[in-house]
OpenMM code with the backbone's topology and positions (N, CA, C; nanometers):
from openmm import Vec3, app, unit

residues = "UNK UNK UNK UNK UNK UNK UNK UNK UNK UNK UNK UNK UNK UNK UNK UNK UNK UNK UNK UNK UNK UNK UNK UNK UNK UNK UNK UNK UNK UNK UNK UNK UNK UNK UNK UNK UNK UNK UNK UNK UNK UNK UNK UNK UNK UNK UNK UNK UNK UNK UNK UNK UNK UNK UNK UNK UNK UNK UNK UNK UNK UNK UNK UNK UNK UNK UNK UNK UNK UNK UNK UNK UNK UNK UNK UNK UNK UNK UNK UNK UNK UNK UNK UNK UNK UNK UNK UNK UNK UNK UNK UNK UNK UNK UNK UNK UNK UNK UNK UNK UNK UNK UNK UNK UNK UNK UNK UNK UNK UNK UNK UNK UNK UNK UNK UNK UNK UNK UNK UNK UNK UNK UNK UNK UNK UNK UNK UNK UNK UNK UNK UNK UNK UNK UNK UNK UNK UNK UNK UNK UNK UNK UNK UNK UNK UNK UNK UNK UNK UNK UNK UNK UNK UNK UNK UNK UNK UNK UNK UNK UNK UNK UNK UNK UNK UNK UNK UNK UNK UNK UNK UNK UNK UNK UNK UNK UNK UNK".split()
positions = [
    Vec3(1.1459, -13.8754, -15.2032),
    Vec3(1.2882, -13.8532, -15.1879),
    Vec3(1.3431, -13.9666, -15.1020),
    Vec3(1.4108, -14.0347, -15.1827),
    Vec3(1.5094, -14.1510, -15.0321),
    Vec3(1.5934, -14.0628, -14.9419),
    Vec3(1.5111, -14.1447, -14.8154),
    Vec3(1.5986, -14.1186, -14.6925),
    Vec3(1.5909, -13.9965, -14.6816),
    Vec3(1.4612, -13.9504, -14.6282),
    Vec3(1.4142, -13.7644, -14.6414),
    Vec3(1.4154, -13.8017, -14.4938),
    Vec3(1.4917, -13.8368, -14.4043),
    Vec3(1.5107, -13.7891, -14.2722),
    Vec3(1.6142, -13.6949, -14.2934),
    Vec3(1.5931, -13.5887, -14.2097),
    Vec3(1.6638, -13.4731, -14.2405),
    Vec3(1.7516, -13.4990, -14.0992),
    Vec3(1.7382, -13.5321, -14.0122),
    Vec3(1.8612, -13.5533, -13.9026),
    Vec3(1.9757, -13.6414, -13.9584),
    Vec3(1.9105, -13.7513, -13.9779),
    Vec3(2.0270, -13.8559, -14.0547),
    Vec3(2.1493, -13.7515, -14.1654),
    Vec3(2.0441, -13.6908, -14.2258),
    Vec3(2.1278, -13.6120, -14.3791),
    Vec3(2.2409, -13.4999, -14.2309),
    Vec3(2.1767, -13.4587, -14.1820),
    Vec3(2.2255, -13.3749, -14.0904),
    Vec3(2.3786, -13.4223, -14.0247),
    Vec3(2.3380, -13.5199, -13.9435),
    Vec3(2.4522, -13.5965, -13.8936),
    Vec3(2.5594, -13.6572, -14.0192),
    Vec3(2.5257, -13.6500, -14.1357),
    Vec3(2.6281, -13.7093, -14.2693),
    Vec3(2.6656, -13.6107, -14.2613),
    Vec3(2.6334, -13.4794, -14.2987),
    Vec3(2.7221, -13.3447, -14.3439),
    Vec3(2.8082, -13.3381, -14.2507),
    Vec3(2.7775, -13.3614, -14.0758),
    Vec3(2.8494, -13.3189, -14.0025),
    Vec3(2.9958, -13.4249, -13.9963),
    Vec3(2.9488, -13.5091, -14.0290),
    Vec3(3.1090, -13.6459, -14.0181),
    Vec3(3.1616, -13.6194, -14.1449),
    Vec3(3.1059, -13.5981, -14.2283),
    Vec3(3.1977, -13.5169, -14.3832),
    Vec3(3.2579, -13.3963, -14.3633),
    Vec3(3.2233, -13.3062, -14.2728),
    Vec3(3.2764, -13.1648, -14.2384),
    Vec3(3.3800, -13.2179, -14.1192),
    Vec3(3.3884, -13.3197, -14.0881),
    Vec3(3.4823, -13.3282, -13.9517),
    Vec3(3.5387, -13.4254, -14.0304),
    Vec3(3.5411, -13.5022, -14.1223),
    Vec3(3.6269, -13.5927, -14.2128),
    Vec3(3.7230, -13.4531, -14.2790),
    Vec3(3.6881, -13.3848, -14.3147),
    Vec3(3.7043, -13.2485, -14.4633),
    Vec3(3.8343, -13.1990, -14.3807),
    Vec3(3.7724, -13.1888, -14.2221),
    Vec3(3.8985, -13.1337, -14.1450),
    Vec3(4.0048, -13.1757, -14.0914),
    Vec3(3.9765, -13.3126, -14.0723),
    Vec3(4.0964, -13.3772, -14.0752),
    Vec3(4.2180, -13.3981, -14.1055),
    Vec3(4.1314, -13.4086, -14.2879),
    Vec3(4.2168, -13.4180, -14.3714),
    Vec3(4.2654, -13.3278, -14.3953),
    Vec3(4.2275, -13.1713, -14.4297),
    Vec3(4.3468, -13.0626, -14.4303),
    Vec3(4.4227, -13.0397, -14.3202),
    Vec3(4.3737, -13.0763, -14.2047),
    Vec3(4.5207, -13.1127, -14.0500),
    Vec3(4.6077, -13.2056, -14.0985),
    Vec3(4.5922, -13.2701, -14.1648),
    Vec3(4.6576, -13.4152, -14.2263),
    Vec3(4.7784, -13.3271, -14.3319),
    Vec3(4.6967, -13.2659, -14.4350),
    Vec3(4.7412, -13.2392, -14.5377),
    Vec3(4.8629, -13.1533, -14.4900),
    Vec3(4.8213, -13.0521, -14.4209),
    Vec3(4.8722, -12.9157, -14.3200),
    Vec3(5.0390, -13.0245, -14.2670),
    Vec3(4.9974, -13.0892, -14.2127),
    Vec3(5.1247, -13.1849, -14.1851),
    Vec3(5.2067, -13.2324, -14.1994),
    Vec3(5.1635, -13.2940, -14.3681),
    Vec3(5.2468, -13.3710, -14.4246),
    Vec3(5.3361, -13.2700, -14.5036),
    Vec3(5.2600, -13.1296, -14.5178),
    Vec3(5.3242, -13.0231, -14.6282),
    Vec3(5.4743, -12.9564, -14.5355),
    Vec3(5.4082, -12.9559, -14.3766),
    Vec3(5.5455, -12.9276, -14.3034),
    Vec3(5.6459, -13.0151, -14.3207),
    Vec3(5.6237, -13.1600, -14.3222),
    Vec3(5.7296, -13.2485, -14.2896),
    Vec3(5.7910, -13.2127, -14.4201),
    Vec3(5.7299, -13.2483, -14.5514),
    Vec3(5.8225, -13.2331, -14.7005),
    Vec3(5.9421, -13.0669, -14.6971),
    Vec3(5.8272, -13.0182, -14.6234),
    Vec3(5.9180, -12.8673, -14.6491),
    Vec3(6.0196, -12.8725, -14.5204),
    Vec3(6.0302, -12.9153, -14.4272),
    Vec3(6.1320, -12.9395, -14.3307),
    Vec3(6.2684, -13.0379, -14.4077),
    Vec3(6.1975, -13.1548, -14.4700),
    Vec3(6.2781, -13.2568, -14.5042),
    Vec3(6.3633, -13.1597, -14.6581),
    Vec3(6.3231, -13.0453, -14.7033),
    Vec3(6.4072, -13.0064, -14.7718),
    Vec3(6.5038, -12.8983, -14.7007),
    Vec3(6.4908, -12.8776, -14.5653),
    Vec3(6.6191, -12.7780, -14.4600),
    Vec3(6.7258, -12.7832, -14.5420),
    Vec3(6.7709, -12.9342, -14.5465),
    Vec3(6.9735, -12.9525, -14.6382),
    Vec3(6.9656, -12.8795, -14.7440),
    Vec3(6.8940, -12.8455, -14.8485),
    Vec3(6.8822, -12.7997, -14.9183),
    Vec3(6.8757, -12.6272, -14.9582),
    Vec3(6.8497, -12.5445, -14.8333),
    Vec3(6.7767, -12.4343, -14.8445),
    Vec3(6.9016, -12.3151, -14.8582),
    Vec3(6.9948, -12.3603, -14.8085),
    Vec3(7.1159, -12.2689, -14.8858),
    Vec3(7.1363, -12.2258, -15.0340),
    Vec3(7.1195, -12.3671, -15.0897),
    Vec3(7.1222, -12.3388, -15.2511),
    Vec3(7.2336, -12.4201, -15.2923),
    Vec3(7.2886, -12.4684, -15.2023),
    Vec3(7.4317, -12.5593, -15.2948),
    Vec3(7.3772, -12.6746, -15.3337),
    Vec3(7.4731, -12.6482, -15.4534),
    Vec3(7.4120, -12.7592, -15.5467),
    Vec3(7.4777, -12.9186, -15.5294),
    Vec3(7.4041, -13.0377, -15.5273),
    Vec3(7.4394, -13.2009, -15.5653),
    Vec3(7.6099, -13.1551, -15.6429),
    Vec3(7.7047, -13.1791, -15.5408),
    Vec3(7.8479, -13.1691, -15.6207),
    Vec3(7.8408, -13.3493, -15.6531),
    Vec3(7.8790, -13.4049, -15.7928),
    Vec3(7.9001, -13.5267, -15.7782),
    Vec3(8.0313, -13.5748, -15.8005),
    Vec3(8.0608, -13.7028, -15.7144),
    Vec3(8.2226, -13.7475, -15.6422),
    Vec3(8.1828, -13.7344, -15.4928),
    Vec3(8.1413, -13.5782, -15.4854),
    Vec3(8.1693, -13.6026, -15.2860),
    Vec3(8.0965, -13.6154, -15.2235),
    Vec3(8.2002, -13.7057, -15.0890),
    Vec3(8.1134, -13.7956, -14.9946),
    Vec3(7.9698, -13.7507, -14.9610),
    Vec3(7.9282, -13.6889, -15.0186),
    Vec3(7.7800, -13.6156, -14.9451),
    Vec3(7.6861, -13.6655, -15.0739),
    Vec3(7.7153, -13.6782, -15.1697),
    Vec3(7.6521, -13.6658, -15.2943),
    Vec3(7.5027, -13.7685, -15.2692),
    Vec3(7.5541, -13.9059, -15.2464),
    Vec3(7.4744, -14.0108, -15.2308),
    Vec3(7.3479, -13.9923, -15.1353),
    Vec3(7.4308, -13.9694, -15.0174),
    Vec3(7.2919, -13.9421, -14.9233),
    Vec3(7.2352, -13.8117, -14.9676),
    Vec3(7.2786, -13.6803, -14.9993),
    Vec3(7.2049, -13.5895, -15.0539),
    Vec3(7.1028, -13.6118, -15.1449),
    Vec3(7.1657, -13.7080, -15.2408),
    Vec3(7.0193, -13.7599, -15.3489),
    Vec3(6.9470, -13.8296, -15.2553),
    Vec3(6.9489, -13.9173, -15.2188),
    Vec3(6.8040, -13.9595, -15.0986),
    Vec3(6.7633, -13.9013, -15.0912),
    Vec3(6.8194, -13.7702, -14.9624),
    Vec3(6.7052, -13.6880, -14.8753),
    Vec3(6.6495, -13.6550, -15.0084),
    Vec3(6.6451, -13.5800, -15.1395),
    Vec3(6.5997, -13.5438, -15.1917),
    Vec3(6.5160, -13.5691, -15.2815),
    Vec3(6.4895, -13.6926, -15.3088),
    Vec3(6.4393, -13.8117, -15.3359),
    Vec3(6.3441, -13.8011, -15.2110),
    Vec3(6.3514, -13.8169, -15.1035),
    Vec3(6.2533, -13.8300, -15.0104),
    Vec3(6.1958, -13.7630, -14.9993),
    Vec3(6.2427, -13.6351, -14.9728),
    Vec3(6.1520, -13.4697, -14.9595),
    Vec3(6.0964, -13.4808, -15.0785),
    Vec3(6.1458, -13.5104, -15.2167),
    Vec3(6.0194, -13.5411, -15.3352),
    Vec3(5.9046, -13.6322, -15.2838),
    Vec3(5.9423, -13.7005, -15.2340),
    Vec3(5.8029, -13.8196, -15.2400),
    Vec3(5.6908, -13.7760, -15.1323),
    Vec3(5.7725, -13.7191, -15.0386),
    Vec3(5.7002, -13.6513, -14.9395),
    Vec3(5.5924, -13.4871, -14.9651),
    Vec3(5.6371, -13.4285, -15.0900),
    Vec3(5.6149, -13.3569, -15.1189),
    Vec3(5.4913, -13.3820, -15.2003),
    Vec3(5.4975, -13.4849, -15.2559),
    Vec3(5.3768, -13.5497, -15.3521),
    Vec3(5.2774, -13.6072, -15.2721),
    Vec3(5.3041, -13.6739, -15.1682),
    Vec3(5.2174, -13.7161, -15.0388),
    Vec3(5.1117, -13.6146, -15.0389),
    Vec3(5.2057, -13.5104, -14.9766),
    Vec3(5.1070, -13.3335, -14.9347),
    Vec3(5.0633, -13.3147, -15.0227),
    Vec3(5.0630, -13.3104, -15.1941),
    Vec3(4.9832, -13.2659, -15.2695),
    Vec3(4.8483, -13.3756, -15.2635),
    Vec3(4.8922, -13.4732, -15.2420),
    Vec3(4.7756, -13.5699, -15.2917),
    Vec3(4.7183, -13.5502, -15.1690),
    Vec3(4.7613, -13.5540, -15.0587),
    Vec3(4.6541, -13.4844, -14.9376),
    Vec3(4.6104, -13.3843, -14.9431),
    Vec3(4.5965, -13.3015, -14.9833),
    Vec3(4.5807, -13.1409, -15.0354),
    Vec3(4.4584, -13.1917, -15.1133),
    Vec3(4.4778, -13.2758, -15.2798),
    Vec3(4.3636, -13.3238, -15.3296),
    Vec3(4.2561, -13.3678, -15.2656),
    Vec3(4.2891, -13.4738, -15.1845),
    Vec3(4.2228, -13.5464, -15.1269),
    Vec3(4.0976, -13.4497, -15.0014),
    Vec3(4.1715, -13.3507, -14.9470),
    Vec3(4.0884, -13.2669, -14.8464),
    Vec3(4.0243, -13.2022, -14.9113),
    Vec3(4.0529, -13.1386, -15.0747),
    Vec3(3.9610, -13.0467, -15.1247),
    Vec3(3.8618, -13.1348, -15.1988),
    Vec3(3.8297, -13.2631, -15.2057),
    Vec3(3.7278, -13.3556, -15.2418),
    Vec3(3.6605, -13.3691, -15.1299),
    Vec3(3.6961, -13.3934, -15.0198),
    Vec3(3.6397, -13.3872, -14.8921),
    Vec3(3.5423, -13.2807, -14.8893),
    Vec3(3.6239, -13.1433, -14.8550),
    Vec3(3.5501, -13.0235, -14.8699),
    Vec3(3.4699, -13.0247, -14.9332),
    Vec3(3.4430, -13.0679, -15.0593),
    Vec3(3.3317, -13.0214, -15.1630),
    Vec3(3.2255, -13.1241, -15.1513),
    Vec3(3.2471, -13.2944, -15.0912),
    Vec3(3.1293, -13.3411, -15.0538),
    Vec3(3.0760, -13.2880, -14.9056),
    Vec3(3.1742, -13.2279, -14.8695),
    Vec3(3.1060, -13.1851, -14.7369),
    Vec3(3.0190, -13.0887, -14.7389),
    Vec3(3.0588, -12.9928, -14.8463),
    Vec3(2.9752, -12.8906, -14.8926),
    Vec3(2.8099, -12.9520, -14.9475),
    Vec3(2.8452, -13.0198, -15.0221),
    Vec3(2.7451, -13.0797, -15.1155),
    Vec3(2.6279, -13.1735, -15.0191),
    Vec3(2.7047, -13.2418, -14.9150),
    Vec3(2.6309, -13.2843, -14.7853),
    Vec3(2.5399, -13.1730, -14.6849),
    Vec3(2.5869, -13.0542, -14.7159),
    Vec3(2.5268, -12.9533, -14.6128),
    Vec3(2.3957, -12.9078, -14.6571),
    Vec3(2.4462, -12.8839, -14.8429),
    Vec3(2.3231, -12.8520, -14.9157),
    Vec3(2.2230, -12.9367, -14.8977),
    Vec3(2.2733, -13.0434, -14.9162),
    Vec3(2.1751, -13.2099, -14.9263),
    Vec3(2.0557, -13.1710, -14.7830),
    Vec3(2.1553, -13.1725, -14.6841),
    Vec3(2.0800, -13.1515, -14.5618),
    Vec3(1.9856, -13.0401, -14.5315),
    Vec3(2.0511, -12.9367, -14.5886),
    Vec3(1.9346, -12.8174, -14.5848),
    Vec3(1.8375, -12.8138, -14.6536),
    Vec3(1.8327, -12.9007, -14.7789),
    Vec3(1.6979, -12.9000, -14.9005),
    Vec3(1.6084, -13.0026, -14.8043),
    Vec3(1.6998, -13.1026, -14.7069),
    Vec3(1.5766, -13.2111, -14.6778),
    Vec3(1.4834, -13.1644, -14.5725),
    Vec3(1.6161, -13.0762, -14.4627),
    Vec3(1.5068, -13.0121, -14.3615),
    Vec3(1.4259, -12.9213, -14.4185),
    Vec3(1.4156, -12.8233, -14.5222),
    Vec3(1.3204, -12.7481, -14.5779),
    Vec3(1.1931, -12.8022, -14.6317),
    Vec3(1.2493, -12.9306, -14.7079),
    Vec3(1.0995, -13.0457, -14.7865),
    Vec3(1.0627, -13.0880, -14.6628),
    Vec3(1.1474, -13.1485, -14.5299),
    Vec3(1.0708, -13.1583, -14.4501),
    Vec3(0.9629, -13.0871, -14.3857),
    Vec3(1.0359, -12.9771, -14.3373),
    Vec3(0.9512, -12.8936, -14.2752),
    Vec3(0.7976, -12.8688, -14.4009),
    Vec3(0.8350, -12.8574, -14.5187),
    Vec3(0.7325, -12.8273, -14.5989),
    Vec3(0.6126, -12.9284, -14.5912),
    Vec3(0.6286, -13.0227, -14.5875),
    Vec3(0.5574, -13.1718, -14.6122),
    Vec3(0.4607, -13.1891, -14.4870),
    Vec3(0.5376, -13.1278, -14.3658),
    Vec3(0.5048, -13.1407, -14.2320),
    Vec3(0.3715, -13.0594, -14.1753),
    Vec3(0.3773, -13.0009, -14.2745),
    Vec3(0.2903, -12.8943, -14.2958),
    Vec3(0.1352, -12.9339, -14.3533),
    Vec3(0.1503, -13.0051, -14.4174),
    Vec3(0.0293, -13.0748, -14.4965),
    Vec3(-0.0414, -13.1522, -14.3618),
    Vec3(-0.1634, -13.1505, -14.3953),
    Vec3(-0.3102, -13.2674, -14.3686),
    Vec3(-0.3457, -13.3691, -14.4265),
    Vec3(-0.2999, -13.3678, -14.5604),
    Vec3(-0.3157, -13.4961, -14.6381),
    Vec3(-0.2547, -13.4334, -14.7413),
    Vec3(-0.2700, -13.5961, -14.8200),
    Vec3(-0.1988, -13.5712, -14.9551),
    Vec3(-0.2215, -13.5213, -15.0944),
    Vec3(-0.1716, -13.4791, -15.1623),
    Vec3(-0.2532, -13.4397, -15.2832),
    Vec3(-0.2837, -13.5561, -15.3529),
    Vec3(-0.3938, -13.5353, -15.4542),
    Vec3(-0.4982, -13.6380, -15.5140),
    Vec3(-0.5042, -13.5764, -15.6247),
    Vec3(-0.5334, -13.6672, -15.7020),
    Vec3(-0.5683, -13.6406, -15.8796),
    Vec3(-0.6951, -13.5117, -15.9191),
    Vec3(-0.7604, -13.5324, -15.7753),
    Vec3(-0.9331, -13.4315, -15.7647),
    Vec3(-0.8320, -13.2600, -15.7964),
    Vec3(-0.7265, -13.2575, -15.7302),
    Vec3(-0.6853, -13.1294, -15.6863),
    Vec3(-0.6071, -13.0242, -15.8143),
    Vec3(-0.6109, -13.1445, -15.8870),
    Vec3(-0.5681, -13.0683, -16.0079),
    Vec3(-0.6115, -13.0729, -16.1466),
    Vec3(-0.6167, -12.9684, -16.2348),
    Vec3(-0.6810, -12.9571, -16.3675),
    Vec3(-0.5734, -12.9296, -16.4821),
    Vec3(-0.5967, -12.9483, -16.6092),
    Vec3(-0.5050, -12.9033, -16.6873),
    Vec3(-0.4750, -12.7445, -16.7035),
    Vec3(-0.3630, -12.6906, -16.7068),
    Vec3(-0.3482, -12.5688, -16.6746),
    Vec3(-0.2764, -12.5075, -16.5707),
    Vec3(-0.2938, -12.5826, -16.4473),
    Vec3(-0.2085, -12.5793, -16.2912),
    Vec3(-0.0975, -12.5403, -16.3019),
    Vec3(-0.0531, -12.4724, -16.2423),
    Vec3(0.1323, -12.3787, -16.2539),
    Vec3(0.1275, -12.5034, -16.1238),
    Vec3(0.2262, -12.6258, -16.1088),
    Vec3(0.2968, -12.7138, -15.9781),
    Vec3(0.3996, -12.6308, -15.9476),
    Vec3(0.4831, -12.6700, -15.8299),
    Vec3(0.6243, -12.6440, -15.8080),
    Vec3(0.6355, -12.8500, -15.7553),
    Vec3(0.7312, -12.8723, -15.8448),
    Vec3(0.7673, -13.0086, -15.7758),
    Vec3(0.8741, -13.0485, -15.7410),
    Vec3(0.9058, -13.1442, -15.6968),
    Vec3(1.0672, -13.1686, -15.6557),
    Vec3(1.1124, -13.2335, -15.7515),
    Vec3(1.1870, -13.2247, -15.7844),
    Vec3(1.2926, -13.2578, -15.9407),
    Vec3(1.3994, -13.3421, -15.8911),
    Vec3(1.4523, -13.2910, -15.8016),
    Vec3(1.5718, -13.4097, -15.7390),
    Vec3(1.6140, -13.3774, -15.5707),
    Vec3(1.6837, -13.4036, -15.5156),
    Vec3(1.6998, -13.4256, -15.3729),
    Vec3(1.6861, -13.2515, -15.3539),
    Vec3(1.7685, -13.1520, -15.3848),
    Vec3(1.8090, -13.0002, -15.3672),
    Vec3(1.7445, -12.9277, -15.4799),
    Vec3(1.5895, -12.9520, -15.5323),
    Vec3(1.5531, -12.8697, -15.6696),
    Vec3(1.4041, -12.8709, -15.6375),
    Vec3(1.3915, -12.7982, -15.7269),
    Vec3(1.2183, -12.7951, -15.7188),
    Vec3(1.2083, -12.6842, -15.8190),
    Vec3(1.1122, -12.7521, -15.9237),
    Vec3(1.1141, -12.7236, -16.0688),
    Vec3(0.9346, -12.6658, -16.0841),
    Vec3(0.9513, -12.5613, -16.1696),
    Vec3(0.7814, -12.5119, -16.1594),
    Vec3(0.7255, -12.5691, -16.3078),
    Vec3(0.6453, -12.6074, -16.3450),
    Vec3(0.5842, -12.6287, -16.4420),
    Vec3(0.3637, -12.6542, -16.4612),
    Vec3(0.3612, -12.6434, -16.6367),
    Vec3(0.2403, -12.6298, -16.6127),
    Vec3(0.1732, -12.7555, -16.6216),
    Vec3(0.0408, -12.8319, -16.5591),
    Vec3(0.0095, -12.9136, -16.5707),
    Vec3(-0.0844, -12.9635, -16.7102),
    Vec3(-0.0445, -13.0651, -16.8011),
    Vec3(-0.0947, -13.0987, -16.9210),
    Vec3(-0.1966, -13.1849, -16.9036),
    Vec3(-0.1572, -13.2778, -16.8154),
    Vec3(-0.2998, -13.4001, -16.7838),
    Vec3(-0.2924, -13.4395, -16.6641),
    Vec3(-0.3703, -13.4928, -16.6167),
    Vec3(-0.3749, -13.5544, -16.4571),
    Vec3(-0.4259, -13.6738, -16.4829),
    Vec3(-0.3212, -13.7473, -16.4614),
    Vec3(-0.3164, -13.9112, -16.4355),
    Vec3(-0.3795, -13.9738, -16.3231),
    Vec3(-0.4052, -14.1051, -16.3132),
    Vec3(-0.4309, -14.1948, -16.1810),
    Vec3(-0.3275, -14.1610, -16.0912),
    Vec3(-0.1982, -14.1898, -16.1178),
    Vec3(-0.0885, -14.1809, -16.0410),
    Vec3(0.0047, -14.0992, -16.0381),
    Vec3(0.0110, -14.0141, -16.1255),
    Vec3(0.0913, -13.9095, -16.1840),
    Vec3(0.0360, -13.8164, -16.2530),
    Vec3(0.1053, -13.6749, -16.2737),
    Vec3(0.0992, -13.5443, -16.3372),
    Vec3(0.1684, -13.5400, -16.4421),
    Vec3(0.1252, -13.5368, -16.5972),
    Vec3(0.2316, -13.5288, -16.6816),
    Vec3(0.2156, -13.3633, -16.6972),
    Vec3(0.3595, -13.2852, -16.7524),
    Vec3(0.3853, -13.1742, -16.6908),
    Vec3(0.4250, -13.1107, -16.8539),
    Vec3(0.3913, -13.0038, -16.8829),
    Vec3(0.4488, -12.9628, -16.9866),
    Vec3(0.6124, -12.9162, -16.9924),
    Vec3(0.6578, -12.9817, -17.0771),
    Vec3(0.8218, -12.9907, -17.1036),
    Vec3(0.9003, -12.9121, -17.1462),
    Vec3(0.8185, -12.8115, -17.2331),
    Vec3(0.8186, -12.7004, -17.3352),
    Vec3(0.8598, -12.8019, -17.4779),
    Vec3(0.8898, -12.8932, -17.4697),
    Vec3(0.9392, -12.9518, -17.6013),
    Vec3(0.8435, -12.9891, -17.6757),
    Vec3(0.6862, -12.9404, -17.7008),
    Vec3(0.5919, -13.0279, -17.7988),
    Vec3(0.5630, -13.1450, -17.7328),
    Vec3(0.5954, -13.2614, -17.6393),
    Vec3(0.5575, -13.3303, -17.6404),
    Vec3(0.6268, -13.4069, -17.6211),
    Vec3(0.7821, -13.3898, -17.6459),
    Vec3(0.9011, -13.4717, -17.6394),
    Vec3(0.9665, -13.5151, -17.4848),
    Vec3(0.9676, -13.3839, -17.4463),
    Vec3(1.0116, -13.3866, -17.3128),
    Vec3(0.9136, -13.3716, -17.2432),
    Vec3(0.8282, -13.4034, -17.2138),
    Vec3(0.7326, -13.3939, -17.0722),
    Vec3(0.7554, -13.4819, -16.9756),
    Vec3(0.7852, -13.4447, -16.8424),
    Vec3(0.7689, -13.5092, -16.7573),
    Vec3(0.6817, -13.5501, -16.6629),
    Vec3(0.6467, -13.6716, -16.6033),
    Vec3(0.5906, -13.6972, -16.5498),
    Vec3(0.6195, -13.6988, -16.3873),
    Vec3(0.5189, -13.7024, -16.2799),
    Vec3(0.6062, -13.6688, -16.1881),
    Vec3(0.4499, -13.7316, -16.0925),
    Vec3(0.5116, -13.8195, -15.9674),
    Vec3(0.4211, -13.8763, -15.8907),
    Vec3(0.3620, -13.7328, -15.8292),
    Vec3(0.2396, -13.7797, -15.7502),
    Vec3(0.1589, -13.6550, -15.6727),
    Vec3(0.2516, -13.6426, -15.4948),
    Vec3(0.3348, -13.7233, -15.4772),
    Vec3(0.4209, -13.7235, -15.3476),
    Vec3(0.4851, -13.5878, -15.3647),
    Vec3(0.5422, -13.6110, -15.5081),
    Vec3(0.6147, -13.4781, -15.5329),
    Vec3(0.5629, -13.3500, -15.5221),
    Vec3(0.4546, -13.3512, -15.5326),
    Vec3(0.4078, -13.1928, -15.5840),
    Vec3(0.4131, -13.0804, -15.4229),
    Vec3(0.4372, -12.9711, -15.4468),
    Vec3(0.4489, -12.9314, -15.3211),
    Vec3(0.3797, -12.7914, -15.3374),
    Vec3(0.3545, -12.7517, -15.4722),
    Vec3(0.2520, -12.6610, -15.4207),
    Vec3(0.1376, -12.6456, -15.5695),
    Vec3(0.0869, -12.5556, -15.5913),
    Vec3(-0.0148, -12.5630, -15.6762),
    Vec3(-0.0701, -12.4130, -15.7159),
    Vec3(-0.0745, -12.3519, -15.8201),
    Vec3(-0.0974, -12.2415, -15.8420),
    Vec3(-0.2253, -12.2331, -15.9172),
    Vec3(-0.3434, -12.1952, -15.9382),
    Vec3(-0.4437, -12.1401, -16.0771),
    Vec3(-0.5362, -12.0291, -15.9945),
    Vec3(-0.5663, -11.9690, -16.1217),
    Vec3(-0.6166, -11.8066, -16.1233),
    Vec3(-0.5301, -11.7087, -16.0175),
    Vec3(-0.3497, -11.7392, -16.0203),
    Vec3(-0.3043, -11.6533, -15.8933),
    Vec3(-0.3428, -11.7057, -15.7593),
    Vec3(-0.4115, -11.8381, -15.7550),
    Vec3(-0.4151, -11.8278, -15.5836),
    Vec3(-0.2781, -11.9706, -15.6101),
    Vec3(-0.1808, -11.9456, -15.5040),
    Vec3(-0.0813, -12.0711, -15.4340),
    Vec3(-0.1536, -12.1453, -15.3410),
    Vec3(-0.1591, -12.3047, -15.3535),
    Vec3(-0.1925, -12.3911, -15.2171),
    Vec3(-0.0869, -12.4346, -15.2129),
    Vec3(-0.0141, -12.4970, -15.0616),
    Vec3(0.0645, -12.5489, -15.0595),
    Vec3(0.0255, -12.6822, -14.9850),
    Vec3(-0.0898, -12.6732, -14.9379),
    Vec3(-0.1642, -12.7597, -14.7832),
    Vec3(-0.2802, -12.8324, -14.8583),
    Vec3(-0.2791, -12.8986, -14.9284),
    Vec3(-0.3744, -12.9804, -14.9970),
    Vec3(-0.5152, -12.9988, -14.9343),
    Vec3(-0.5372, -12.9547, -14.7911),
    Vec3(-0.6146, -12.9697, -14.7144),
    Vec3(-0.6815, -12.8558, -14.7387),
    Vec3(-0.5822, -12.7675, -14.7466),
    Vec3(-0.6917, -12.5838, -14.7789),
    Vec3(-0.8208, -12.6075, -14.8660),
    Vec3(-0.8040, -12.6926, -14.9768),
    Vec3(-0.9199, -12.6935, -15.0461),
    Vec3(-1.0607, -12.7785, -15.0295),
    Vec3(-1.0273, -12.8344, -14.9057),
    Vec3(-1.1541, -12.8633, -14.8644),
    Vec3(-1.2656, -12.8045, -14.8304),
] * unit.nanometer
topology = app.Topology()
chain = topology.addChain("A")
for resn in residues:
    res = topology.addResidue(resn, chain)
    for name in ("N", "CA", "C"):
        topology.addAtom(name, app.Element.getBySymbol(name[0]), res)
């Protein structure tokens, strides 16, 4: 996994969650000013055109539009925030968990440790971990049954593997089987 320090991932979620908040204080702000900047307006009388008011009335209103579009696009903008911030938290919690998991081991797994048949659990991507059965054991890799015949099998380095299942017993500690 790149960059499986789990403090680093830690400290990102947290400047994305304090970015996330900002920006809806931001957003929160700009939505008062547009809705203040429409006050002239809140009676209900309508743009009379000829009188002296007409001209500057279209401004302000014109302005309180543009201002109003500001706040939406800040509004956008914080709920993109939010959702990488979200997506940063997850990030961070899958790494301290692989961490902690990994941390756990004595050594690494080896090609000796596995046979065709093996139920793995491996890591699939930064926040996943995918179970499958083992088809062959490579020098460097596990090719994994795909369910597709043959089409889809994946292959997957031995860094990845994090635990190991046959006849019902789970290892997770590669060392147990010594």
């Amino acid at each position: 996994m790149p960059n499986q320090d789990p403090n680093a991932a830690r400290r990102r979620a947290e400047a994305a969650e304090q970015r996330a908040d900002r920006l809806k204080a931001e957003a929160e702000r700009r939505s008062q000013q547009a809705s203040n900047m429409y006050g002239r307006f809140a009676g209900g009388q309508p743009l009379l055109r000829g009188h002296h008011s007409y001209r500057s009335a279209r401004r302000d209103k014109a302005r309180a539009d543009a201002a109003s579009e500001r706040a939406i696009d800040a509004f956008k903008e914080a709920q993109r925030a939010d959702q990488h911030a979200r997506w940063a938290r997850i990030t961070a919690d899958a790494k301290t968990e692989m961490a902690e998991r990994l941390s756990k081991r004595d050594r690494s797994w080896t090609p000796a440790d596995f046979q065709p048949g093996d139920i793995v659990g491996v890591r699939t991507f930064q926040t996943s971990v995918d179970t499958y059965r083992v088809k062959r054991v490579n020098k460097k890799t596990l090719t994994l049954d795909g369910g597709g015949g043959g089409w889809d099998d994946p292959k997957r380095e031995y860094d990845r593997v994090l635990s190991r299942t046959r006849d019902g017993v789970t290892v997770t500690n590669p060392a147990d089987l010594d």
